[in-house]
C-alpha positions as CSV (number, residue, x, y, z in Angstrom):
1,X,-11.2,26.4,46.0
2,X,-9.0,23.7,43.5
3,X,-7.8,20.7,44.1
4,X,-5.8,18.5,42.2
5,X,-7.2,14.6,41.8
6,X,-6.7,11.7,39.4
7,X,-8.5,12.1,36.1
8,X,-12.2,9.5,36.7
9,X,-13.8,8.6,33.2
10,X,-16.2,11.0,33.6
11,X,-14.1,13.6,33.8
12,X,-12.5,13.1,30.8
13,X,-16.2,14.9,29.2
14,X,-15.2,18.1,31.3
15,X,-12.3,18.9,29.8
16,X,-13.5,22.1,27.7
17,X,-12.7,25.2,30.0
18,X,-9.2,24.0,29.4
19,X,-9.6,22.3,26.1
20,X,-10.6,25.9,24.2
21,X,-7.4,27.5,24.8
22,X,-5.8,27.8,21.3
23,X,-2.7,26.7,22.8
24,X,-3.3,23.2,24.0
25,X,-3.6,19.9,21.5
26,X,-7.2,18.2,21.6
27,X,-7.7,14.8,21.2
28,X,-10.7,12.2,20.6
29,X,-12.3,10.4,23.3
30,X,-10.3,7.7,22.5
31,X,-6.7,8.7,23.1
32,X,-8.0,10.3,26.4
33,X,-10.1,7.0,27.2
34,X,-6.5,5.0,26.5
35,X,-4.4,6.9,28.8
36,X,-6.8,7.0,31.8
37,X,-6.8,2.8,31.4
38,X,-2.7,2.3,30.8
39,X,-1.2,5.4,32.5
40,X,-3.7,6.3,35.7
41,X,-1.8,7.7,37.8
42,X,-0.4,10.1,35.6
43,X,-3.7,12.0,34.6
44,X,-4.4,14.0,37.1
45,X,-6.9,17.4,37.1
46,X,-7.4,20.4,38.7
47,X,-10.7,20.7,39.8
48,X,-12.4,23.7,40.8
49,X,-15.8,23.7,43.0
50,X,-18.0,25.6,40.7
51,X,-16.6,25.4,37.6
52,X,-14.9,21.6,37.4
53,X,-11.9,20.9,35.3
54,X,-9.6,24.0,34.9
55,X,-6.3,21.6,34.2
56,X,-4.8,18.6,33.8
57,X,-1.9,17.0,32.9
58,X,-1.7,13.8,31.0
59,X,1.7,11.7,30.9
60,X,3.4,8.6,30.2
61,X,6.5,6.2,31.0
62,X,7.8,4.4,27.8
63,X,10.9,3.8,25.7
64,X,11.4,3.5,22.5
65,X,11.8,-0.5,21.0
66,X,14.7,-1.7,21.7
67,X,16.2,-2.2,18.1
68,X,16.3,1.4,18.1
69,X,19.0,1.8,20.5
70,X,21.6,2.3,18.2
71,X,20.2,5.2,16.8
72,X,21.0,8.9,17.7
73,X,17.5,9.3,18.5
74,X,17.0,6.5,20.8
75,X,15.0,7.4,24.2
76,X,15.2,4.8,26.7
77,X,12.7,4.3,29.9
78,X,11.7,8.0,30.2
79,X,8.5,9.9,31.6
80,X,6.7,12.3,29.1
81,X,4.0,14.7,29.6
82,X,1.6,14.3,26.6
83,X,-0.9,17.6,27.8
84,X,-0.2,20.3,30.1
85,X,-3.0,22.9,30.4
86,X,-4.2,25.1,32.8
87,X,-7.5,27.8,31.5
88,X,-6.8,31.2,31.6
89,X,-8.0,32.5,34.4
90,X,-5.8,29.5,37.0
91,X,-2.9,30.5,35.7
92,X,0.2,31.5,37.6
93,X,-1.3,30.1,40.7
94,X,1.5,27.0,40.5
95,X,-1.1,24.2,39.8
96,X,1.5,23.4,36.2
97,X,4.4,22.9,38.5
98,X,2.5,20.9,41.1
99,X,0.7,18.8,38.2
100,X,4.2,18.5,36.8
101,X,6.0,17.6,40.3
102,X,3.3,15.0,40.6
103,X,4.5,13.2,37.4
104,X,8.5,13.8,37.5
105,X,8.1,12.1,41.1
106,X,6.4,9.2,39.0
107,X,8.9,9.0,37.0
108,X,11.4,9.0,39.6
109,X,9.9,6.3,41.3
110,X,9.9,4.1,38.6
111,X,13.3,4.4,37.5
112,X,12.9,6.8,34.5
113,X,15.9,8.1,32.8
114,X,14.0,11.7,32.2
115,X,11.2,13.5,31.7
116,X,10.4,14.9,28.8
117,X,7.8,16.9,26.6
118,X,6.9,19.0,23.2
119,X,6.3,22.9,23.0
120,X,5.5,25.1,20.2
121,X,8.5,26.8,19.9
122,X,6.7,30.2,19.7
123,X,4.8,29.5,23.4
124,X,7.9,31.4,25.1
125,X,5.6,32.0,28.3
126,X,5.6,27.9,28.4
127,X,9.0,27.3,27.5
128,X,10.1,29.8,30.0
129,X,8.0,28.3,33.0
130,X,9.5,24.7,32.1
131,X,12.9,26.0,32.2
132,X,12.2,28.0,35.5
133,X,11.5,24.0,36.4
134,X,15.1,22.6,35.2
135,X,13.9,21.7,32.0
136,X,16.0,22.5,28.6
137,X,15.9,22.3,24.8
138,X,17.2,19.0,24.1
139,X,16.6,19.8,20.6
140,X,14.0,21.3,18.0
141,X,11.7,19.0,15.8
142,X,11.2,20.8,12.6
143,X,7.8,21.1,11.6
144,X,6.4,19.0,14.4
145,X,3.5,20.6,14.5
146,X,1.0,20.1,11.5
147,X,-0.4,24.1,11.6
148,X,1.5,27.3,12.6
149,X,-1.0,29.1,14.9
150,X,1.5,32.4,13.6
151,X,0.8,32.4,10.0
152,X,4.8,32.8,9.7
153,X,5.0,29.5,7.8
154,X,3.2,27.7,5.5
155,X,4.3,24.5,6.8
156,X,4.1,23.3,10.3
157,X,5.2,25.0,13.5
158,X,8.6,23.6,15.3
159,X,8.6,22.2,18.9
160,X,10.7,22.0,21.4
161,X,11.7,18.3,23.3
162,X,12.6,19.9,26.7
163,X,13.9,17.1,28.9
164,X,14.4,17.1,32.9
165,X,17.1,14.5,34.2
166,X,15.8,12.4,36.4
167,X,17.7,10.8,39.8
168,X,18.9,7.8,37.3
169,X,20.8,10.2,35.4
170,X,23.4,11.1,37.7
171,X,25.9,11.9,34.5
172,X,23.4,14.1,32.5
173,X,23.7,11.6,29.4
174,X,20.3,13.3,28.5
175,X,20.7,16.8,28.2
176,X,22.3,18.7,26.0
177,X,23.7,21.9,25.6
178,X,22.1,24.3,22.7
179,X,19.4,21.7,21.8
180,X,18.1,24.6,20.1
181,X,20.1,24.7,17.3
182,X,20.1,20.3,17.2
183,X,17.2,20.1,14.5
184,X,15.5,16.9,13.7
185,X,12.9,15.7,11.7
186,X,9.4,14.5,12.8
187,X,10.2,10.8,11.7
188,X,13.4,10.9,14.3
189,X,11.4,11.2,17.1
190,X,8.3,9.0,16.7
């Protein structure tokens, strides 16, 4: 039997079952440590009985500074899921979309624009279970990624920013149509 709960400190030294999947971005003890004290209640895991941790999702509300909002690449008061990951043998049982649900009704909450997120552009199995969730390609970061996990390029792998609107956006000012085929660099989107 799972459940899902908010990430404790302790927890944060389970996270291996999940952590090993090629797939999902590891971290030091740090960064983990940093959003469990600024963004609680968006880090939330799936605990399993017997064998602890077997997802979690960690997330954030933020904007960019404000003398960036003349730029193109401006994002204003948005959520954004740092880590989704579920281990391999909880998958397809719905605990991404409920983790996920959990932090787009945050987000909501608290006024957020959108929610948003980066994908390996290759990870169609992820990419097609966020769209199934009303997510799309608001455009690709070229190179995002510092490795390519396909051997296809000897520079980085491209991501995906795949944004849901959230209530606040009642015009859909931040989606886009074909965002696959808007390409930006790294530097527009830190």
């Amino acid at each position: 039997m799972s459940s899902i709960k908010r990430t404790s400190p302790l927890d944060v030294l389970s996270l291996n079952l999940t952590n090993l999947d090629p797939l999902t971005e590891n971290y030091d003890l740090g960064f983990y440590l940093n959003y469990l004290m600024r963004w609680p209640s968006l880090f939330n895991s799936v605990k399993d009985r017997s064998e602890g941790i077997v997802g979690y999702i960690m997330g954030k509300l933020e904007e960019q500074h404000p003398s960036m909002q003349h730029s193109e690449h401006y994002t204003p008061w948005h959520g954004h899921i740092t880590v989704l990951t579920v281990a391999p043998a909880w998958r397809r049982l719905g605990y991404a979309r409920k983790l996920t649900e959990q932090l787009e009704q945050a987000s909501n909450i608290n006024n957020a624009w959108f929610v948003d997120l980066y994908v390996r552009a290759s990870n169609k199995v992820a990419v097609d279970m966020y769209k199934g969730m009303g997510y799309s390609v608001f455009r690709r970061v070229v190179n995002y990624y510092s490795d390519d996990p396909t051997g296809l390029s000897e520079f980085g792998e491209d991501a995906f920013d795949m944004r849901k609107p959230c209530g606040r956006d009642k015009k859909l000012e931040h989606v886009r149509e074909k965002g696959e085929d808007f390409l930006v660099s790294p530097e527009d989107v830190t």
